[in-house]
LOFINU-848330 format. One line per 2 residues: their letters; for each residue x, y, z of C-alpha. Coordinates in steps of 0.02 Angstrom, whole numbers, plus 50000, padded with zeros to 5 digits. Layout:
BEGIN
a	X/Y/Z; ... .
// end
This chain:
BEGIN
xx	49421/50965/49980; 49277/50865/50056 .
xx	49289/50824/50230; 49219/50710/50357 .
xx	49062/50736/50469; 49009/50725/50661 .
xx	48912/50580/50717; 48830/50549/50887 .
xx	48904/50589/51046; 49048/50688/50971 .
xx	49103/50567/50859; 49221/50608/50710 .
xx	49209/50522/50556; 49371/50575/50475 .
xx	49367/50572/50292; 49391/50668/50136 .
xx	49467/50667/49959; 49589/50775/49916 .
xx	49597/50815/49725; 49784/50794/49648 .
xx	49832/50962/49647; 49774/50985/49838 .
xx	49901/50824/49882; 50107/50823/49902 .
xx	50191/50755/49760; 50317/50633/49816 .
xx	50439/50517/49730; 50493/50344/49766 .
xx	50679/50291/49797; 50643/50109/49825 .
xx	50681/50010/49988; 50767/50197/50039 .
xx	50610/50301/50094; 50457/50389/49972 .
xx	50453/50596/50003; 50541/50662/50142 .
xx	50515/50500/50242; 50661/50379/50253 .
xx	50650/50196/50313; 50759/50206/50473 .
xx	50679/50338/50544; 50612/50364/50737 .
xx	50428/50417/50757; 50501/50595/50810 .
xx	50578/50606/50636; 50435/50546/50535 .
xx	50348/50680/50624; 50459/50822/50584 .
xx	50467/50768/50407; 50284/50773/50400 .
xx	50294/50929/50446; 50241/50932/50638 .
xx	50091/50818/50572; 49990/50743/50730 .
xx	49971/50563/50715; 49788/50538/50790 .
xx	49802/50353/50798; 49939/50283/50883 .
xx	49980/50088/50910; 50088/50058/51066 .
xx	50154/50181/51202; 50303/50326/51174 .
xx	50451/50246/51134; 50357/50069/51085 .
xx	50293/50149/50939; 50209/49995/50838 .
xx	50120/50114/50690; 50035/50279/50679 .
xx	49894/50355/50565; 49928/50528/50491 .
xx	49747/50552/50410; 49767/50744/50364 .
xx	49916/50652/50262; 49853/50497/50227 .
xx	49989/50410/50269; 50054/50266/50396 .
xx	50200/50263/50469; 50231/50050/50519 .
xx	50380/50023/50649; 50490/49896/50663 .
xx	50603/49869/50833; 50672/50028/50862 .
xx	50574/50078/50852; 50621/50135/50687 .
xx	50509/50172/50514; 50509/50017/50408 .
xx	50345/50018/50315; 50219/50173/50233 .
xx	50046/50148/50191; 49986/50290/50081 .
xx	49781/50314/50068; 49697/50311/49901 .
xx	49586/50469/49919; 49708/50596/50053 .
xx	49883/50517/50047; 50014/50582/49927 .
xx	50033/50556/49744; 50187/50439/49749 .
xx	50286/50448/49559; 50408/50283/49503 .
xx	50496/50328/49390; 50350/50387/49252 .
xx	50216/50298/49358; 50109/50365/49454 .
xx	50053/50236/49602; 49918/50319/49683 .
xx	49729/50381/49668; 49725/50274/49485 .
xx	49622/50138/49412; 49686/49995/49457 .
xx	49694/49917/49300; 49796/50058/49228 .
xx	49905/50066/49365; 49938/49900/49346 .
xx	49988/49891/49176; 50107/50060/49206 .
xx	50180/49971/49343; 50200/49802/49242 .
xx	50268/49878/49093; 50408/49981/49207 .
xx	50450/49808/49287; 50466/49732/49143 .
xx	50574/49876/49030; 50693/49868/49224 .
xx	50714/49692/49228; 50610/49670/49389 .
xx	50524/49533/49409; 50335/49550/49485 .
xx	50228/49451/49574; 50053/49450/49659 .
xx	50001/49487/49831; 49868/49427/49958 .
xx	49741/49547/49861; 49777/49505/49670 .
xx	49859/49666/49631; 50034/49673/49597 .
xx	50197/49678/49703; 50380/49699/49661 .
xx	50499/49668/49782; 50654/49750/49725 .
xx	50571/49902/49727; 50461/49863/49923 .
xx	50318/49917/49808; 50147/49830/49863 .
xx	49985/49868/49774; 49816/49886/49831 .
xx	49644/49966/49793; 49504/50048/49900 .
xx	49332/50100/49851; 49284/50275/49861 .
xx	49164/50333/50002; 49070/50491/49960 .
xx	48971/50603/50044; 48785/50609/49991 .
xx	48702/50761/49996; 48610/50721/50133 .
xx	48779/50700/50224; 48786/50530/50239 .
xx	48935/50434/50199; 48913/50275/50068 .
xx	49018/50204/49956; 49075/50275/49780 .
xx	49050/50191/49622; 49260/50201/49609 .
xx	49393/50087/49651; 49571/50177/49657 .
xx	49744/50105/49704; 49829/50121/49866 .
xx	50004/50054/49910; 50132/49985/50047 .
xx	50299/50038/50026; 50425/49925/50116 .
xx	50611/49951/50165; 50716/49808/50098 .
xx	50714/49692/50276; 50511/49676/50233 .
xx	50524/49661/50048; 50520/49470/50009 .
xx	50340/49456/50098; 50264/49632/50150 .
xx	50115/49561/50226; 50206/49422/50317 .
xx	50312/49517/50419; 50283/49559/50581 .
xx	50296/49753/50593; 50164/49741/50459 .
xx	50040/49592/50537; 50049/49708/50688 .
xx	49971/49853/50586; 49865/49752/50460 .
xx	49843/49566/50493; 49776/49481/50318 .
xx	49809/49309/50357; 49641/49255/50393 .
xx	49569/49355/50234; 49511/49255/50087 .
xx	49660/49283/49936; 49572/49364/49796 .
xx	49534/49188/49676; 49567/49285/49522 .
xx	49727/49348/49560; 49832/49235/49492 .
xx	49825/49287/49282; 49884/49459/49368 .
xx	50047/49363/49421; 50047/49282/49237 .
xx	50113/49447/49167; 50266/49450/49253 .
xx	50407/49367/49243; 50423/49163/49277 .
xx	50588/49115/49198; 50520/48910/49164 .
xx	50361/48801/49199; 50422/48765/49375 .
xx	50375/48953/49448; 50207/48936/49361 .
xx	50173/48746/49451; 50202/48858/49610 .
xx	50079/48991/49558; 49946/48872/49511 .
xx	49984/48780/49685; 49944/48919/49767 .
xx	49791/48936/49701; 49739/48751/49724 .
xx	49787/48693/49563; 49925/48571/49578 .
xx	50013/48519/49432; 50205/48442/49439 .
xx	50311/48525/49314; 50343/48351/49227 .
xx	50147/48365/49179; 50211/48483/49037 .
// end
């Protein structure tokens, strides 16, 4: 395992990769909790279930819990009102590998992940859909994609960026499902609304399912490409 380093004045950088084997193997129930985390629980509970983890960044006071950062696990824990767990962001390099099904979600290419996840969707009858980022989301499943490049340490121990891109992912409880990034437990831990949408994202959302011309008018919309469905 490679782990962070000290900078100035006490500082921590906290970092590392775990390799696979090194990382808990936990499977999805969707919209019902990933591992031994369930969406529901209090920040007390997540704790226990992580195994006395400490949380060493916490947003909001004891008992106003708003989201906490496990970095030994890798994990968030976002809170709706409560408060009570409604959202988990697992890390790309230290979080757990999280299975669907025969997919794994985490620590992958994204373009293989993608195509796993896709092709699952697809053989379930689920339709998916793009996110703010251009990878893919499926709501009846609170799964929400994402991707991270590597940071290394050099051998000089400085920490720079990897030549690798691997997924990450939200996991949602149903209430958050429809829009992830649009709810508020979730603006409160990661606010994207002023981030540029990825401009490419939108052949991503092309794979799924659109059921008719009209859904694809609204994706091309979105990308600021109107056409009216009687155009076809």
């Amino acid at each position: 395992m490679d782990r962070g380093r000290e900078l100035g004045a006490g500082t921590l950088v906290v970092w590392w990769r775990k390799r696979p084997e090194e990382r808990r193997q936990w499977v999805l129930d969707p919209l019902v909790g990933l591992g031994p985390l369930r969406f529901g629980m209090s920040p007390p509970e997540v704790r226990e279930a992580l195994d006395g983890a400490v949380a060493v960044v916490t947003q909001g006071g004891e008992g106003d819990e708003r989201w906490q950062w496990y970095s030994e696990e890798g994990v968030t824990a976002v809170y709706g009102p409560g408060p009570r767990l409604v959202a988990v962001a697992v890390d790309a390099t230290s979080g757990p590998m999280v299975r669907l099904g025969d997919v794994e979600l985490i620590d992958r290419v994204p373009s293989q992940a993608r195509a796993d996840l896709l092709a699952l969707a697809d053989r379930r009858g689920a339709g998916a859909r793009v996110n703010w980022s251009g990878d893919v989301e499926v709501a009846a499943w609170g799964v929400s994609m994402g991707a991270t490049q590597e940071r290394v340490l050099s051998s000089d121990g400085c920490l720079r960026r990897g030549d690798r891109v691997r997924t990450e992912a939200l996991f949602v409880s149903s209430g958050l499902a429809d829009d992830p990034y649009g709810t508020e437990p979730v603006i409160a831990w990661r606010d994207v609304r002023d981030e540029s949408a990825n401009p490419g994202a939108w052949p991503v959302r092309a794979l799924g399912r659109f059921g008719g011309v009209e859904p694809i008018c609204r994706l091309l919309t979105m990308h600021d490409c109107k056409i009216a469905p009687s155009t076809y």
